[in-house]
N, C-alpha and C positions, 0 to 999 in steps of 0.2 A: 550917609550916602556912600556906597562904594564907591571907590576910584576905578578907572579903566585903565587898564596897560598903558594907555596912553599920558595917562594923569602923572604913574606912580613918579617918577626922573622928578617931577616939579613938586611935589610933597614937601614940607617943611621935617625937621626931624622927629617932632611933635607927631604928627598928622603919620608919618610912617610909624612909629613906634605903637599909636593908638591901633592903627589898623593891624598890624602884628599883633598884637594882644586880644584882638577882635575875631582875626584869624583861627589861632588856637583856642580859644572861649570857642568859640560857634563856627566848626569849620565847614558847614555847609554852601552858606552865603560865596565863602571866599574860597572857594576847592579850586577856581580857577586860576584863584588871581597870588595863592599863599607862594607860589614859589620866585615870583615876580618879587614882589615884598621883602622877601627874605635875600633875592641877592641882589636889590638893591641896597638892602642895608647890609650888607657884607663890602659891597661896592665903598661906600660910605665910614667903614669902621676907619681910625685913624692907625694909619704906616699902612693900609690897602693904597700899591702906586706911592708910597711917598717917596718924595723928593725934598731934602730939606730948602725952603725960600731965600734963606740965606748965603750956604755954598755949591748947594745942586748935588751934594752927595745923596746917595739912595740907601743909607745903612744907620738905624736908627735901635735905639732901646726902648724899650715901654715899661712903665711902671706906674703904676700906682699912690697918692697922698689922702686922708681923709683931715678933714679940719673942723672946726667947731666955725657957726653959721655967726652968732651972738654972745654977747659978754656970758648972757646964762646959759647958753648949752657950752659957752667952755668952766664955767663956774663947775659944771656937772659933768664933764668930763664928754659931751655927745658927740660925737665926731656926726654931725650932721649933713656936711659934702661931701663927694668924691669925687676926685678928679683923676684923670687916664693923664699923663705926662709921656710924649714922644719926644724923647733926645737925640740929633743926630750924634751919629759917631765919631764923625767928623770933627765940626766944630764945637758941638754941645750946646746949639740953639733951642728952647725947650718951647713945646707948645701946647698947651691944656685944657683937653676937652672935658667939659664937664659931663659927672655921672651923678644917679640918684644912689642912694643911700635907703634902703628899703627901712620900714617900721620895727622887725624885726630885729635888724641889727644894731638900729639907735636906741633900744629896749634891752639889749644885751651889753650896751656902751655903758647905760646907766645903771647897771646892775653891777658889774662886775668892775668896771672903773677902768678900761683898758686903751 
């Protein structure tokens, strides 16, 4: 079911990401509704407005960690999460939004062992 402009704000980050994807797969459906979607989840990216919770500063670093999920994807080297890390600059309070980790590149993990 599409959402209406009015829905998108209250979307889970799941239910946003699906309909993006839904979006550009089959953009006839959503011709109205894709630019909506899109900065909402712009609105939503993490250091969009950040303000660190702890000292109120607004200057932060982003980076990057991937890690192994289970004894045997670290047995085989699969970096199976990823997570986005915003550090302020300030005080160095860190807070970790988790990312997917596509097929592709857990397939490239276990190949080359990196």
């Amino acid at each position: 079911m599409l959402p209406t402009r009015d829905d998108i704000p209250s979307l889970s980050h799941r239910e946003l990401t699906e309909h993006l994807r839904l979006a550009r797969a089959n953009p006839g459906p959503y011709a109205e509704l894709r630019e909506a979607l899109e900065c909402e989840q712009a609105a939503r990216s993490p250091g969009t407005n950040y303000c660190c919770p702890k000292c109120g500063h607004d200057s932060f670093e982003r980076s990057e960690i991937r890690t192994a999920r289970s004894p045997l994807s670290s047995l085989f080297n699969v970096q199976s999460a990823r997570y986005t890390a915003v550090v302020c600059s300030c005080c160095a309070f860190t807070e970790f939004y988790q990312g997917q980790v596509s097929a592709g590149a857990q397939a490239l993990d276990l190949i080359l062992g990196s």
